[in-house]
N, C-alpha and C positions, 0 to 999 in steps of 0.2 A: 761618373768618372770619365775622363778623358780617352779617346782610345789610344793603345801603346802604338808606339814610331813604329817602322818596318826595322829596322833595327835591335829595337827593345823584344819584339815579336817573334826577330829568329831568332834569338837567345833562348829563349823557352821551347823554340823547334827544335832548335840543336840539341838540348838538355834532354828531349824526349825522345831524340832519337840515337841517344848517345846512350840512354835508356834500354833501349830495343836490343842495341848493339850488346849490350853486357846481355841482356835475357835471354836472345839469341844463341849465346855462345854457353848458357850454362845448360839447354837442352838436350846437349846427347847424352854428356851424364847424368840430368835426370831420366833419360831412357835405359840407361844403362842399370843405375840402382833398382829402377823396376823389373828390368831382366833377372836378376842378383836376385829380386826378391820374390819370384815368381817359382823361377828355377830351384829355391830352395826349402820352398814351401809342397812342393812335389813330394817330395820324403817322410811328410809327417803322417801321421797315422791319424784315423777319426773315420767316422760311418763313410759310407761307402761312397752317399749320396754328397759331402763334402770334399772327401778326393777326389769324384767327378768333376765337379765344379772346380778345383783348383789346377785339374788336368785340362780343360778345356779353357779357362783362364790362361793358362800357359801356352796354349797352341795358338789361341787367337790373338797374342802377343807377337807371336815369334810371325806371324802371317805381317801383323799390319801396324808392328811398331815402325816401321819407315815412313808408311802416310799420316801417321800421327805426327810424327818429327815433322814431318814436310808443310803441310795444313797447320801446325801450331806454329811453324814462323811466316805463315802466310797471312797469317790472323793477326800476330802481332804487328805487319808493316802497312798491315790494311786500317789499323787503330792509328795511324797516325796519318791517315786522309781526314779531312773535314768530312763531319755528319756521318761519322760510322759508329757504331756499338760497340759493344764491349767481345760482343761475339764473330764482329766484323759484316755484319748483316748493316743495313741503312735503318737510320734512325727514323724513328715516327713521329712527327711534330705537328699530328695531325688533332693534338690533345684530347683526345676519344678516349672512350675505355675500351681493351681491347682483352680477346679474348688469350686465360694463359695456356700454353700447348701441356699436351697432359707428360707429367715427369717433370716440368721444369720446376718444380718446389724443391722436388728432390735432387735437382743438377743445382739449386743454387744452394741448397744445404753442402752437398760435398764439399762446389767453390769455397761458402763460408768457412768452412773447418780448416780447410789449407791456407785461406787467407790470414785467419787466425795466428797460423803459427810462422807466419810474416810477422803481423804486427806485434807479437812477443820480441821478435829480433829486433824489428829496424824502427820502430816507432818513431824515437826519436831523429832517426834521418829523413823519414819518411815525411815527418811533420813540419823541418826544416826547407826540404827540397819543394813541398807544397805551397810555402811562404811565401818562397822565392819566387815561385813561380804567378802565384795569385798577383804578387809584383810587378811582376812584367805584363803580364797580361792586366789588369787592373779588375781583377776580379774577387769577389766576395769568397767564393770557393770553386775549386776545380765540378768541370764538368764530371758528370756521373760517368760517360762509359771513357776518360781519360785511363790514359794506357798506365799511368803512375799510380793506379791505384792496385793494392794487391787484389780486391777482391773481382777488378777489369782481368789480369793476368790468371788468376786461378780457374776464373770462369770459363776463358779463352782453353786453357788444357782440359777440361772437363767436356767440354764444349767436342770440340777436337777427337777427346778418347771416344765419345758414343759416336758420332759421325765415322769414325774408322773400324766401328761395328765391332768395338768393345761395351762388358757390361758392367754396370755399374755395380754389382760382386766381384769385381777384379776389380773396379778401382779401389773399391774396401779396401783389398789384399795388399797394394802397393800403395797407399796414402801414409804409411809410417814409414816408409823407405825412401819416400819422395820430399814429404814435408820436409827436412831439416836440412836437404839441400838446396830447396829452392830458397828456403827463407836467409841461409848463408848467401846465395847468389844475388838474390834481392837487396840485401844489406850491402852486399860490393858497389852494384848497381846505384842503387840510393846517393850512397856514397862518393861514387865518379861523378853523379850529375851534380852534386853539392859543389866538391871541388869546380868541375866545370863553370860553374856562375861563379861562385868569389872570385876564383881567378877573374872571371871579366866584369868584375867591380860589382856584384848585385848582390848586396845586403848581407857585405862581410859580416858584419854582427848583427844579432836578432836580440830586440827586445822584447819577448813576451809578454812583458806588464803592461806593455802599449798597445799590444795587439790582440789583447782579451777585448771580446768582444760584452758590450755593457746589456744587461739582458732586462728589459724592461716590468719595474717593479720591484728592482733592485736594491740593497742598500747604496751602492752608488749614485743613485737618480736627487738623493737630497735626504735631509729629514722626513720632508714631507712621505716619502715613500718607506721610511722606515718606522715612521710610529703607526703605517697603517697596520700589522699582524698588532699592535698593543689597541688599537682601533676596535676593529675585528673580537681581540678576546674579550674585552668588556661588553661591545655586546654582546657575541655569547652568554656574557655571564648572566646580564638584564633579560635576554628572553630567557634565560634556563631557571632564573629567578620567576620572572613573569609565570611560564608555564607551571613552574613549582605551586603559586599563587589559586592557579586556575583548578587546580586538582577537586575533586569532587568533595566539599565536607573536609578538604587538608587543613584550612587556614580555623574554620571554624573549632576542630577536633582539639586542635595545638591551641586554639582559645582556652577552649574548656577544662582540657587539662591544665594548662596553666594559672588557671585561677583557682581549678581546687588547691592543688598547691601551695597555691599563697593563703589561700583560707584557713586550709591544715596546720600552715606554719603560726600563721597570726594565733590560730583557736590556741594552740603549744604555747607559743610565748606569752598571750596575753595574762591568764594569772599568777603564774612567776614572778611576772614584773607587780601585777597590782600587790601582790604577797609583799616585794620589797618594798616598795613605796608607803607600804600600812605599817610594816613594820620600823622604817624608817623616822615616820612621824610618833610612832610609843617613842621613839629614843629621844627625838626632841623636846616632847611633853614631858619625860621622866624630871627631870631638871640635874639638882647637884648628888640629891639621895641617889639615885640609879647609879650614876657614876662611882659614887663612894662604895658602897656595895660591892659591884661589879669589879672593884679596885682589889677588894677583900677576898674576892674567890667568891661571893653571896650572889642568887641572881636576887638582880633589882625586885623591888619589894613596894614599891612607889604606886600608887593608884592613880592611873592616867584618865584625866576625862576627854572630854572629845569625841570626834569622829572613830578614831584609833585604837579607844580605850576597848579591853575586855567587858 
């Protein structure tokens, strides 16, 4: 693709920083419902060793929810520098493998959980605002650590909470108090950047039957590619046969049994039939006496010579 004009390009800055601007401003109420929820959790009863931890959750709140607040919008305005992370650290594009620091599994499990209950909200804005965006920039998909992604943002407060030397047992304690406002704030969010672009003409309407992407080996790709699974199961079938074939004594066994079979049947049928056939030929020989007889209620009385005869 072409690269986008300086024009087409700040539309996409503008949108993500118009972004920022909504995320920014839903922060101190997310601080706040964790205050609410920290504060009210103090009260409950439970071992001893868990109202400890939710009394020291609560101090370490009240210590260093302001540098939390402070470093989480610092983190968001730094995601919208070129070549920064999601955590606002510099990206590595040195394609090595690198090693992970010990706990990030478990910071990106939390991230994911919160991100989650974004994309139950805003999917559908989310997936719009992405379009547009891919758009203007002429891209296949947005970069990984882009600030529009929920799971960039989630990462970034999680990020943030341990850095301000909280633990991740307090973030347990407020992720159901936080989740549904970040995901409403996110959905406004979403929302402002959408309007943002239509209003300045980028892809008032969206076709998504056009912008499925065609996945190779598809029913889409032709016939050709769709009688290959009807391909496929018949050979299946010819080696499952084959192999059936190959069994040790299988083909020979299913011989033998099936010829006694037919032996059995034939030994059964065959004097039955020659019975009819003997007897068939006495009724011919008999001539008109038999008949007449036979007419009478009398068995035939006729002396048959022949083959046939008694």
């Amino acid at each position: 693709m072409s690269p986008p004009d300086q024009h087409v390009s700040s539309l996409a800055k503008q949108a993500r920083e118009l972004f920022v601007v909504h995320v920014g401003r839903a922060l101190p109420e997310i601080v706040k419902a964790c205050d609410t929820r920290l504060t009210s959790v103090l009260d409950q009863a439970g071992p001893a060793r868990e109202i400890q931890a939710r009394r020291d959750a609560w101090t370490a709140f009240q210590k260093n929810q302001t540098t939390w607040l402070n470093q989480s919008r610092k983190s968001l305005q730094r995601t919208l520098l070129p070549r920064f992370s999601n955590s606002g650290n510099p990206v590595s594009v040195s394609g090595q493998l690198e090693l992970v620091a010990e706990g990030a599994i478990d910071d990106q499990i939390l991230a994911s959980r919160l991100a989650m209950q974004v994309l139950d909200r805003s999917s559908t804005e989310l997936n719009e605002l992405r379009l547009r965006v891919q758009h203007l920039e002429g891209r296949q998909e947005l970069p990984r650590g882009d600030v529009l992604l929920p799971d960039v943002i989630a990462r970034i407060l999680v990020d943030q909470w341990l850095d301000a030397h909280m633990t991740r047992e307090a973030w347990t304690l407020v992720h159901d108090a936080m989740s549904p406002i970040l995901a409403g704030k996110l959905h406004e969010a979403y929302k402002a950047a959408n309007e943002f672009l239509v209003a300045s003409g980028v892809m008032k309407e969206i076709d998504l039957q056009s912008l499925v992407k065609r996945v190779p080996g598809s029913r889409s790709e032709g016939p050709a590619a769709a009688a290959a699974p009807r391909h496929a199961t018949r050979a299946g079938a010819r080696s499952w046969r084959t192999r059936r074939r190959q069994w040790p004594g299988g083909r020979r066994r299913r011989q033998r049994a099936g010829s006694g079979c037919r032996s059995q049947r034939a030994a059964f049928i065959r004097p039955g039939r020659e019975r009819r056939n003997a007897a068939h030929d006495r009724h011919l020989s008999a001539g008109p006496c038999a008949h007449a007889s036979a007419g009478r209620g009398g068995a035939p009385q006729a002396h048959v010579d022949g083959p046939g005869g008694r």
